[in-house]
PQR file of N, CA, C, O and H, with PARSE charges and radii, in Angstrom:
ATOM      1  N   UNK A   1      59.076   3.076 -52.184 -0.4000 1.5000
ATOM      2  CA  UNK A   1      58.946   3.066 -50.740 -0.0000 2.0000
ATOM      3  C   UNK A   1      59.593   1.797 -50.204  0.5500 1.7000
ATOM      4  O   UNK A   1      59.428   0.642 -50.595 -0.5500 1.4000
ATOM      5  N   UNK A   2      60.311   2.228 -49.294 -0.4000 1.5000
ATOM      6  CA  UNK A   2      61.067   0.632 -48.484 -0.0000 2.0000
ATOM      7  C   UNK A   2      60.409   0.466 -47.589  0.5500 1.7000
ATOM      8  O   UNK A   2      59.944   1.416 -46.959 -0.5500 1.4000
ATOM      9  H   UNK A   2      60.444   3.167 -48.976  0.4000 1.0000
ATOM     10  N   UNK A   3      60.191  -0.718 -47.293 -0.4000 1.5000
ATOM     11  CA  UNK A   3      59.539  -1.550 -45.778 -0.0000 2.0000
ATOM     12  C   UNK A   3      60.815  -1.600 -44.878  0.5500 1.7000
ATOM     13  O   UNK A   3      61.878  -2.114 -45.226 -0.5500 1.4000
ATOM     14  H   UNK A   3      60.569  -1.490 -47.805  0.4000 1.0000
ATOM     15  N   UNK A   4      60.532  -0.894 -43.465 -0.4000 1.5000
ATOM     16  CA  UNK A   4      61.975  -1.281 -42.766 -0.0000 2.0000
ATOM     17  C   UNK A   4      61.198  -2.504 -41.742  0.5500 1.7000
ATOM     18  O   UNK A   4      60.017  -2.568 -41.399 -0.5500 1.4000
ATOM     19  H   UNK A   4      59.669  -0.476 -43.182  0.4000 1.0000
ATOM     20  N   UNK A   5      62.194  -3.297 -41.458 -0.4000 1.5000
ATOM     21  CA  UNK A   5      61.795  -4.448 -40.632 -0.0000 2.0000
ATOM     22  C   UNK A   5      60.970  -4.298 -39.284  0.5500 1.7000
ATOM     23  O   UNK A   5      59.899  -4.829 -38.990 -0.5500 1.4000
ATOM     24  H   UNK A   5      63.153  -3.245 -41.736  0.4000 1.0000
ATOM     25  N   UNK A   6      61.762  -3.430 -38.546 -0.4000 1.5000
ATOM     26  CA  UNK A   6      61.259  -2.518 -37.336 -0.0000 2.0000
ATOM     27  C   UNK A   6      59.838  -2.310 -37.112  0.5500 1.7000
ATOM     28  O   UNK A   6      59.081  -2.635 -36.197 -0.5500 1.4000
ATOM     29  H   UNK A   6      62.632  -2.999 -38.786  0.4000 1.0000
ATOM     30  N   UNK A   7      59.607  -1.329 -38.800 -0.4000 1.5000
ATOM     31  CA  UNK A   7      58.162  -0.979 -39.113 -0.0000 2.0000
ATOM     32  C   UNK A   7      57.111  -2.177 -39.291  0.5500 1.7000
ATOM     33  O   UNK A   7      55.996  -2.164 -38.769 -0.5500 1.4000
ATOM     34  H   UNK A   7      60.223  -1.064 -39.542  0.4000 1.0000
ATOM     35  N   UNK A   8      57.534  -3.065 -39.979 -0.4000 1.5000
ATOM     36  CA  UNK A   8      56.251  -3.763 -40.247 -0.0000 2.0000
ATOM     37  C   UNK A   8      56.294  -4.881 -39.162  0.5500 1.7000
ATOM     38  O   UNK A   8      55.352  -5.663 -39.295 -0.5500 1.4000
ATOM     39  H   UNK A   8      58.439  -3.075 -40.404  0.4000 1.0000
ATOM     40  N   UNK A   9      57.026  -5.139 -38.249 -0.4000 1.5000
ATOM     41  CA  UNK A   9      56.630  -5.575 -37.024 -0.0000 2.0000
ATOM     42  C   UNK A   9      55.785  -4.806 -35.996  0.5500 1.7000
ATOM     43  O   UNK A   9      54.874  -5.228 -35.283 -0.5500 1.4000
ATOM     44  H   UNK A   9      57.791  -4.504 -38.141  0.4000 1.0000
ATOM     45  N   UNK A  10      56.264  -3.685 -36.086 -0.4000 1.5000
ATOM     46  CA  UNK A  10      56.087  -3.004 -35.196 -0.0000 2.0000
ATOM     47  C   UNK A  10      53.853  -2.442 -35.827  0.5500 1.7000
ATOM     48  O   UNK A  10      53.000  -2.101 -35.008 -0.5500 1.4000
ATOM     49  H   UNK A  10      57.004  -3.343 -36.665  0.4000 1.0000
ATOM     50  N   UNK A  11      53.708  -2.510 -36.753 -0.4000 1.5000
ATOM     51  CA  UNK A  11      52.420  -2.630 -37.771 -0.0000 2.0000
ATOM     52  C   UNK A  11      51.628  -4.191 -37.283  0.5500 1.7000
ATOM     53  O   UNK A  11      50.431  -4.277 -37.009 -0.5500 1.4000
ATOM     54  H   UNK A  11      54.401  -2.787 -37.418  0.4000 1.0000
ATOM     55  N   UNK A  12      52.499  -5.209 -37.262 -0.4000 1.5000
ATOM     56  CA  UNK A  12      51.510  -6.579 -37.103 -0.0000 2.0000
ATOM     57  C   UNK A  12      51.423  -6.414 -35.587  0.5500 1.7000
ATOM     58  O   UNK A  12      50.367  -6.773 -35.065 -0.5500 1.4000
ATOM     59  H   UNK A  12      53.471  -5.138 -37.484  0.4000 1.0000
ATOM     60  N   UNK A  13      52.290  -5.970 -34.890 -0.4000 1.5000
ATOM     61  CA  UNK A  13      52.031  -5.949 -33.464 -0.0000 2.0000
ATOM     62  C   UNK A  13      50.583  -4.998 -33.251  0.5500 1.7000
ATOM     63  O   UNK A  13      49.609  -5.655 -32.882 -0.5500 1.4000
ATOM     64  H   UNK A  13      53.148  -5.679 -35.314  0.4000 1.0000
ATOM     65  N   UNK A  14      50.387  -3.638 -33.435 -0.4000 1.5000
ATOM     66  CA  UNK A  14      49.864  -3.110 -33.938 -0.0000 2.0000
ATOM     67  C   UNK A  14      48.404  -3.329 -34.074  0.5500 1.7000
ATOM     68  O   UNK A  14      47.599  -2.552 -33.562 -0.5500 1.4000
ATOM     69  H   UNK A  14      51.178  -3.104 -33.734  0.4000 1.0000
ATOM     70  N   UNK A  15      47.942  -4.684 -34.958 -0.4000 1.5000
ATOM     71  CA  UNK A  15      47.076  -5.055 -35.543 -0.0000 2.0000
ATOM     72  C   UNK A  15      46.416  -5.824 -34.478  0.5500 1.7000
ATOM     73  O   UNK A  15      45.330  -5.552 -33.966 -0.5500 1.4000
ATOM     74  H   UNK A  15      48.596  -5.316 -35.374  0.4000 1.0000
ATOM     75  N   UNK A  16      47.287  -6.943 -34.165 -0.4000 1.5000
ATOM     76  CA  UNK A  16      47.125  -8.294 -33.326 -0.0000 2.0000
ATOM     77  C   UNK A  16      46.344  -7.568 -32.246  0.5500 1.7000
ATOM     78  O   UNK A  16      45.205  -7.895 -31.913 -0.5500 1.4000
ATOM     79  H   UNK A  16      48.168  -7.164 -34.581  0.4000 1.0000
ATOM     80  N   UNK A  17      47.222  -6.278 -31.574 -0.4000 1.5000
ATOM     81  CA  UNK A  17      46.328  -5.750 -30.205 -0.0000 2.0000
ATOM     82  C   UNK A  17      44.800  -4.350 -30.517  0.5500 1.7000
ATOM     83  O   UNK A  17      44.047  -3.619 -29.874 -0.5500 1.4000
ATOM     84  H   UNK A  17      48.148  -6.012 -31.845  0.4000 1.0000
ATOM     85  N   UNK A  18      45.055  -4.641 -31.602 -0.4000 1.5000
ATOM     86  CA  UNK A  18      43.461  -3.424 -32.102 -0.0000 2.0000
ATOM     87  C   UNK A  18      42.617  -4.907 -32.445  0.5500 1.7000
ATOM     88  O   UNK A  18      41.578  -5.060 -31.802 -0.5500 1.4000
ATOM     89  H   UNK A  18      45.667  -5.234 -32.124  0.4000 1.0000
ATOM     90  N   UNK A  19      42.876  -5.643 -33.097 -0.4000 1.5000
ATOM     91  CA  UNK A  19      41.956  -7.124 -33.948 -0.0000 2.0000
ATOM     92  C   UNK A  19      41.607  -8.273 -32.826  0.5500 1.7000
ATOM     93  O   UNK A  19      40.473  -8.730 -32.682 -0.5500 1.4000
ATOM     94  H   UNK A  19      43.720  -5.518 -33.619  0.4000 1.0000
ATOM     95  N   UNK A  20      42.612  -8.625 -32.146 -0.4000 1.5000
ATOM     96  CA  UNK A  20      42.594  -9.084 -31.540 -0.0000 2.0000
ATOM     97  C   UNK A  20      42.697  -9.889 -29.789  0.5500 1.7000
ATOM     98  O   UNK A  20      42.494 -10.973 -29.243 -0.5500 1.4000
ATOM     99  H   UNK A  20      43.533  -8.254 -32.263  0.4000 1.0000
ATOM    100  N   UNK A  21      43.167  -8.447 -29.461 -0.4000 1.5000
ATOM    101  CA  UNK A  21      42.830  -8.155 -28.198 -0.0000 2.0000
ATOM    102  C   UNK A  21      42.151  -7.415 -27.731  0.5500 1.7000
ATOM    103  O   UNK A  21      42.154  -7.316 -26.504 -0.5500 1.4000
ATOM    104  H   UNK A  21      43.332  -7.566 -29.905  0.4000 1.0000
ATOM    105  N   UNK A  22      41.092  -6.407 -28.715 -0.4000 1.5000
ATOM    106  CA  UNK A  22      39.940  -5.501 -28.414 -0.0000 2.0000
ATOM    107  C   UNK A  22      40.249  -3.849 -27.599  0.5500 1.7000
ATOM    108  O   UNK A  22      39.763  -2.930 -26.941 -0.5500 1.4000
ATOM    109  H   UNK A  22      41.090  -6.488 -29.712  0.4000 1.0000
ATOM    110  N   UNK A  23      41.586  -4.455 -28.347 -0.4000 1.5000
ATOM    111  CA  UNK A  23      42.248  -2.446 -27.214 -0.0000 2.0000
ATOM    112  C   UNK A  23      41.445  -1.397 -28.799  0.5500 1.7000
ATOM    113  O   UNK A  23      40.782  -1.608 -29.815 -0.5500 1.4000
ATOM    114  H   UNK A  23      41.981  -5.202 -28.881  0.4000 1.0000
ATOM    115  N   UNK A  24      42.088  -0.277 -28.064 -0.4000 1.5000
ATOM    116  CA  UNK A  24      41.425   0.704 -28.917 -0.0000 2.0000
ATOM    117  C   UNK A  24      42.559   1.272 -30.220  0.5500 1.7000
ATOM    118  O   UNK A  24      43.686   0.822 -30.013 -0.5500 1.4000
ATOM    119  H   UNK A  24      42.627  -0.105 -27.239  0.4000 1.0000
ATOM    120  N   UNK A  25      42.518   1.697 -30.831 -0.4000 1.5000
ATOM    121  CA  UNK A  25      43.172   1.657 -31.945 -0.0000 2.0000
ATOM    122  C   UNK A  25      44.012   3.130 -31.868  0.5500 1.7000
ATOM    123  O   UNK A  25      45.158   3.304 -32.282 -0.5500 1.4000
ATOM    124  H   UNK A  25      41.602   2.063 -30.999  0.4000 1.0000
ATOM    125  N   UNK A  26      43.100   4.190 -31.199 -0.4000 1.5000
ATOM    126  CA  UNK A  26      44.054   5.437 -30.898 -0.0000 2.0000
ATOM    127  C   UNK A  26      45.232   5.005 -30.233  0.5500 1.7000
ATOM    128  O   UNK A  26      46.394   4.965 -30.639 -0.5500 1.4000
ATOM    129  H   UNK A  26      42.169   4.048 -30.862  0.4000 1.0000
ATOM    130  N   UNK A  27      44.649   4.634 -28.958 -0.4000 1.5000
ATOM    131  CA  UNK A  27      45.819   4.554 -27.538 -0.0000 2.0000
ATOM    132  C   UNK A  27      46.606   3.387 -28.183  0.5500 1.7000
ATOM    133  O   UNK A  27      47.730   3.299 -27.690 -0.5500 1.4000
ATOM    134  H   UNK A  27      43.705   4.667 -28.628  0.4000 1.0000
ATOM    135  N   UNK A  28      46.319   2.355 -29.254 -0.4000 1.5000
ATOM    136  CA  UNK A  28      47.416   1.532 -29.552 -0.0000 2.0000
ATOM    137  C   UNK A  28      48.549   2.316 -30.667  0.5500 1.7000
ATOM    138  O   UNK A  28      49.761   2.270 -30.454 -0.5500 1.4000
ATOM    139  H   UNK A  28      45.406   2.427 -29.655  0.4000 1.0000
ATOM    140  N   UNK A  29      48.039   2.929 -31.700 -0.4000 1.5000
ATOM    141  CA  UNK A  29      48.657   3.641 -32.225 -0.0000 2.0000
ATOM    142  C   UNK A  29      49.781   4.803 -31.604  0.5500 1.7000
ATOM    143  O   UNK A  29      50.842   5.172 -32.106 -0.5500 1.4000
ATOM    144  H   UNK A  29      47.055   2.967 -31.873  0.4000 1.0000
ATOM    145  N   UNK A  30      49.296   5.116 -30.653 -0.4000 1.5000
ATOM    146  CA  UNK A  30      49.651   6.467 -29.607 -0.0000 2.0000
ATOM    147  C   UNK A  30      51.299   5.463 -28.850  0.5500 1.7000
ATOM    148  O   UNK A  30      52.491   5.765 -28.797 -0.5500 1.4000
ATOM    149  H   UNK A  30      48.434   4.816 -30.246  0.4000 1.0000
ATOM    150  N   UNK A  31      50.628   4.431 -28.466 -0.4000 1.5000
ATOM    151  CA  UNK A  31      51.849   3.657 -27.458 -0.0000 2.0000
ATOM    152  C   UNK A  31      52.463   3.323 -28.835  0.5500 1.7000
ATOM    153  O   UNK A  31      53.028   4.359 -29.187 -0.5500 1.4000
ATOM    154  H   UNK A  31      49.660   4.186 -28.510  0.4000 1.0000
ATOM    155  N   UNK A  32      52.597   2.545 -29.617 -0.4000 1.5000
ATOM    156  CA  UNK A  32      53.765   2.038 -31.004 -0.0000 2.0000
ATOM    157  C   UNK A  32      54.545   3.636 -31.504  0.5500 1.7000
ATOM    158  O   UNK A  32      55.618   3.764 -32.094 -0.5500 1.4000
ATOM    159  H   UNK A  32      52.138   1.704 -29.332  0.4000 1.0000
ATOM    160  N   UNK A  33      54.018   4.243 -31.246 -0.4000 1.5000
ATOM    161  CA  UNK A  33      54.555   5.853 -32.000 -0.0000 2.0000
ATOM    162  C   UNK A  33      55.777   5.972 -31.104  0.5500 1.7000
ATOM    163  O   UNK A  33      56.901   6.179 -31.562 -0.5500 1.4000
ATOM    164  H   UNK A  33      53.146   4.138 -30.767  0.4000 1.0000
ATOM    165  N   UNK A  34      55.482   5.817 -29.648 -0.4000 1.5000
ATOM    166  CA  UNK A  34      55.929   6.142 -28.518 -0.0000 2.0000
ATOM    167  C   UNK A  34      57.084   5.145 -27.712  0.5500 1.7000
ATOM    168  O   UNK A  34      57.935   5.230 -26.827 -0.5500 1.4000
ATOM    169  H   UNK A  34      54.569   5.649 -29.275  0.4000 1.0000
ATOM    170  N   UNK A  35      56.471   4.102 -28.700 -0.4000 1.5000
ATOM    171  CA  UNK A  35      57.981   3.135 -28.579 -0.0000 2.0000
ATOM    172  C   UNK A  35      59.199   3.486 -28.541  0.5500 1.7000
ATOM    173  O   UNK A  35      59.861   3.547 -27.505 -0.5500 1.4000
ATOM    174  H   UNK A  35      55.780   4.033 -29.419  0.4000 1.0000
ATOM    175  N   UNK A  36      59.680   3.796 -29.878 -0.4000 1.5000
ATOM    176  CA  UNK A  36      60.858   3.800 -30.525 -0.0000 2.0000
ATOM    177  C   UNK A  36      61.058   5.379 -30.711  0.5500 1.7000
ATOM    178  O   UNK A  36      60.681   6.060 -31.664 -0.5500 1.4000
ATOM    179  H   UNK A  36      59.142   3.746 -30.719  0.4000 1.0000
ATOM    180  N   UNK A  37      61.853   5.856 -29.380 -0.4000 1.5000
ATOM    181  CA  UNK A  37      62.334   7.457 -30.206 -0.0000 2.0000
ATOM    182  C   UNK A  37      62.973   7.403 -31.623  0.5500 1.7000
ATOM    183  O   UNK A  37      62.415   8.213 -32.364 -0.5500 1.4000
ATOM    184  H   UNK A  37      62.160   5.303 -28.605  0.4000 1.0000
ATOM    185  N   UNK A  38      63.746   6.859 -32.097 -0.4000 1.5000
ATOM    186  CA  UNK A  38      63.991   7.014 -33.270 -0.0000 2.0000
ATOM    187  C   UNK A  38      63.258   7.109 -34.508  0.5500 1.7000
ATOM    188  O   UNK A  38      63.723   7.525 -35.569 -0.5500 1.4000
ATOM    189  H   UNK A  38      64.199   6.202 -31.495  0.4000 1.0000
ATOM    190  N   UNK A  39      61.994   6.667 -34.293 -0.4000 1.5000
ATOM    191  CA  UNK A  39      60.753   6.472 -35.582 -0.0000 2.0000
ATOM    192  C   UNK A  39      60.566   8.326 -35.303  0.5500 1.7000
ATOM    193  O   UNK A  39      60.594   8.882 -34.205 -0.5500 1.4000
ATOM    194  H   UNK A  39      61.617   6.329 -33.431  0.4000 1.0000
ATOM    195  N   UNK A  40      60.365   9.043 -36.769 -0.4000 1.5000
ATOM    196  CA  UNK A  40      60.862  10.095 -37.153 -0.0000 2.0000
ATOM    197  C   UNK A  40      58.930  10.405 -37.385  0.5500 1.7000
ATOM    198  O   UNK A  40      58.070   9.580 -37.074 -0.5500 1.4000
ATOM    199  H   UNK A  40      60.343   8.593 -37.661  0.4000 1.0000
ATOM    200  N   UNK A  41      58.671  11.722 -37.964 -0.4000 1.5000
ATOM    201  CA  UNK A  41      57.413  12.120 -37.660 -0.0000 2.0000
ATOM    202  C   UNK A  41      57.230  11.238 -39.385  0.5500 1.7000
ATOM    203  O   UNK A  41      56.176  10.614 -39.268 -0.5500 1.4000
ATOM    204  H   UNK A  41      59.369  12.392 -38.216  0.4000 1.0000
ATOM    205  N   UNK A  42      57.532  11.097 -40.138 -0.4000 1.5000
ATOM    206  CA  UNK A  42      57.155  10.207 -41.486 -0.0000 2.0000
ATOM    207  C   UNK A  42      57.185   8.698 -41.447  0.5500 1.7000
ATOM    208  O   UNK A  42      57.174   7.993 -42.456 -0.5500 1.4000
ATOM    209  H   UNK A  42      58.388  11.604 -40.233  0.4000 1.0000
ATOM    210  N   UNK A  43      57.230   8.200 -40.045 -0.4000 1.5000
ATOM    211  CA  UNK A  43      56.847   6.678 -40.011 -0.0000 2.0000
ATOM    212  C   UNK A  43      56.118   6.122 -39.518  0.5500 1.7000
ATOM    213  O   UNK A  43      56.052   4.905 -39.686 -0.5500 1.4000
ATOM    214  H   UNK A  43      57.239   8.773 -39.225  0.4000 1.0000
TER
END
C-alpha cells in the first residue's frame, strides 16, 4: 500500500478538527471526501 502525500495530510487535517476542535467526525469525514474530486471511491 502507498501513502500518497495528499492523503495523509488530508488524514492529520482530519484528526486535528474531530480531536481537537470538537467537530463531529461524520460531517468532518463527509467535508475531506468532498474536498478533492479527484480522491476516487478507494481513498
Amino acid at each position: 500500500m502507498r501513502l500518497h502525500r495528499n492523503l495523509v495530510f488530508a488524514v492529520i487535517d482530519a484528526l486535528n478538527l474531530i480531536f481537537n476542535e470538537g467537530e463531529y467526525a461524520d460531517k468532518v469525514v463527509q467535508k475531506v471526501l468532498k474536498f478533492d474530486k479527484r480522491w476516487g471511491a478507494r481513498d
